[in-house]
C-alpha positions in Angstrom: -44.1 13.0 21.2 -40.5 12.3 20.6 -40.1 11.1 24.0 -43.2 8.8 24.1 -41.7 7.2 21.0 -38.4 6.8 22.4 -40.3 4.8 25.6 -42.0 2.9 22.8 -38.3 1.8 21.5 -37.0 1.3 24.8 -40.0 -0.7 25.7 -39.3 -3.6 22.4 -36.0 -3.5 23.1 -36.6 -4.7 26.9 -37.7 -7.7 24.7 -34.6 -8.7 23.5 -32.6 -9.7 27.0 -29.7 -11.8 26.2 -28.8 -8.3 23.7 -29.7 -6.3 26.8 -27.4 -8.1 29.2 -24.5 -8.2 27.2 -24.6 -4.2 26.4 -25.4 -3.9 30.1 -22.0 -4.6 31.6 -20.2 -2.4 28.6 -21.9 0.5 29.3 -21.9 0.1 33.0 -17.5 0.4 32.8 -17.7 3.1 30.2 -19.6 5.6 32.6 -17.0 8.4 34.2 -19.3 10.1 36.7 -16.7 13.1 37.5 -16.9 14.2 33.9 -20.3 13.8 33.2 -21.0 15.0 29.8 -24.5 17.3 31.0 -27.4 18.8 28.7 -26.4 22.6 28.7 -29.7 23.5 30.7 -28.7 21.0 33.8 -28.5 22.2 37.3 -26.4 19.6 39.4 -28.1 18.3 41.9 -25.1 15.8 43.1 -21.8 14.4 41.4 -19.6 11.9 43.1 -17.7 9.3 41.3 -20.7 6.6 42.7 -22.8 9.0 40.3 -24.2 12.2 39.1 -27.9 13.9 40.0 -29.5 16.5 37.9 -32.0 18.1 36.5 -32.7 19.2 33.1 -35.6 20.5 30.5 -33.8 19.0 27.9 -34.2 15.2 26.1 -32.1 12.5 28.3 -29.1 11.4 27.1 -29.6 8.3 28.7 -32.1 6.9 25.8 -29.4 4.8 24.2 -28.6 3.1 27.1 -32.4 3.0 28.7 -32.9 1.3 25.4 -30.1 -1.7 25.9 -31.8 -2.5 29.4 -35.1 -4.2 31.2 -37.0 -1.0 31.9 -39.6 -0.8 34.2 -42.3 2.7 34.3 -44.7 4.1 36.8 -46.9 7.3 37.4 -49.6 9.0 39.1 -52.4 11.3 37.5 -53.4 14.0 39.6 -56.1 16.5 38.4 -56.4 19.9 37.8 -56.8 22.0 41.1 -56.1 19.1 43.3 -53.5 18.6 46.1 -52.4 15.1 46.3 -50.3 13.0 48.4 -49.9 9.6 48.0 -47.6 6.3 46.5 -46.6 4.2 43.6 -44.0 1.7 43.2 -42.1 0.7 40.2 -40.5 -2.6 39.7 -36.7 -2.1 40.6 -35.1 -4.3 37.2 -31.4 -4.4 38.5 -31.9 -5.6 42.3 -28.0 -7.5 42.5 -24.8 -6.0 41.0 -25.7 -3.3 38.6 -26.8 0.2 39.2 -30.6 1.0 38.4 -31.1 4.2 36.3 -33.9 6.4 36.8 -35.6 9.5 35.5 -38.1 11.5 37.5 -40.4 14.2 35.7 -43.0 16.3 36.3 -45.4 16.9 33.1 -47.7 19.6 33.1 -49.4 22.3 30.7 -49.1 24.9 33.4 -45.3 25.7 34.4 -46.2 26.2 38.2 -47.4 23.1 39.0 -44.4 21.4 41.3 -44.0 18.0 43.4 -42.3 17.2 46.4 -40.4 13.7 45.2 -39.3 11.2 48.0 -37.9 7.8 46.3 -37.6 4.7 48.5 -35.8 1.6 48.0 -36.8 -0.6 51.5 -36.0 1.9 54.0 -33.6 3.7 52.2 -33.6 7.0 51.0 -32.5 7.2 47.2 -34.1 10.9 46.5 -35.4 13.8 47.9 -36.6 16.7 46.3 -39.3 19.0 44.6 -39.6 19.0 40.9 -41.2 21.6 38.9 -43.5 21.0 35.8 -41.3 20.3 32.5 -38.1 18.9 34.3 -36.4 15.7 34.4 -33.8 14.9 37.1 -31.7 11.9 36.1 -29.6 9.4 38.3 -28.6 5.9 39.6 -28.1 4.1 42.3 -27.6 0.4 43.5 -30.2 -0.7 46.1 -31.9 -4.8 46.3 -35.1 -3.4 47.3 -37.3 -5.6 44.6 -39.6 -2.2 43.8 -39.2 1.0 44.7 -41.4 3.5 46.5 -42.0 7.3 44.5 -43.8 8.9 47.5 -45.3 12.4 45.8 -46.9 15.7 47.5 -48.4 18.3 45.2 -46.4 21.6 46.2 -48.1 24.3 43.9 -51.1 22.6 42.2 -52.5 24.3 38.4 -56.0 25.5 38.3 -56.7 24.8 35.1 -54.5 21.3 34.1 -53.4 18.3 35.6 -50.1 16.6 36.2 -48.5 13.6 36.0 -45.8 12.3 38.1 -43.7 9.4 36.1 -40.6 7.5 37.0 -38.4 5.3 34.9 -36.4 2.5 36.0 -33.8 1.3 34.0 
């Protein structure tokens, strides 16, 4: 619930873009990537100083800053005892100079359900992984694709609920 209120925030604030820009390029300075300050639950995925990858059970810190930007959302239902492959794009929101935050997650009542993630932007790669029911992996990247691809497999699928695959573009 928290978090659904939080994209409710983030969402107004996406109305206020002259606010947004001028936050934007503060932020974007203030970011040291080699000492990331991680949720205490996060397994590294990749940290470099062009960023940091990870995943994580736990709130994203990024909120404050997803709320200072244009954000852009996508997802895909997929129903209980189903495999699925398939495609969605969301709208990338920072195609020139800045980097594009994004969070990936996985919701799901059953804590087996897991998707095979494969992110896009044109013809390049930006991730690649499986991610199981209940976590959030959390990084950026600069790409000028104008919307990026979330290609999804199911992996292990829950009998009895269904899941949603969501991505956030910030």
């Amino acid at each position: 619930m928290k978090r659904f209120l939080a994209l409710i925030l983030a969402l107004c604030m996406c109305l206020l873009p002259t606010t947004a820009f001028a936050m934007e390029s503060v932020e974007e300075e203030s970011i040291d990537y080699m000492n990331y300050n991680f949720p205490e639950d996060a397994i590294v995925l990749y940290q470099g100083e062009d960023g940091v990858v990870y995943k994580t059970t736990s709130k994203s810190q990024n909120i404050d800053l997803a709320s200072a930007r244009a954000m852009e959302y996508g997802s895909v239902w997929i129903d209980a005892n189903q495999a699925k492959t398939g495609t969605f794009y969301v709208k990338n929101p920072h195609t020139l100079i800045n980097n594009t935050w994004c969070t990936l997650k996985v919701q799901c009542e059953d804590s087996v359900a897991s998707v095979q993630i494969i992110m896009y932007g044109g013809t390049i790669p930006l991730f690649n992984a499986p991610i199981k029911a209940g976590e959030e992996v959390n990084f950026s990247f600069k790409n000028s694709s104008s919307s990026i691809a979330v290609n999804y497999a199911t992996i292990k699928k829950s009998p009895h609920y269904g899941t949603r695959v969501m991505c956030w573009l910030w």
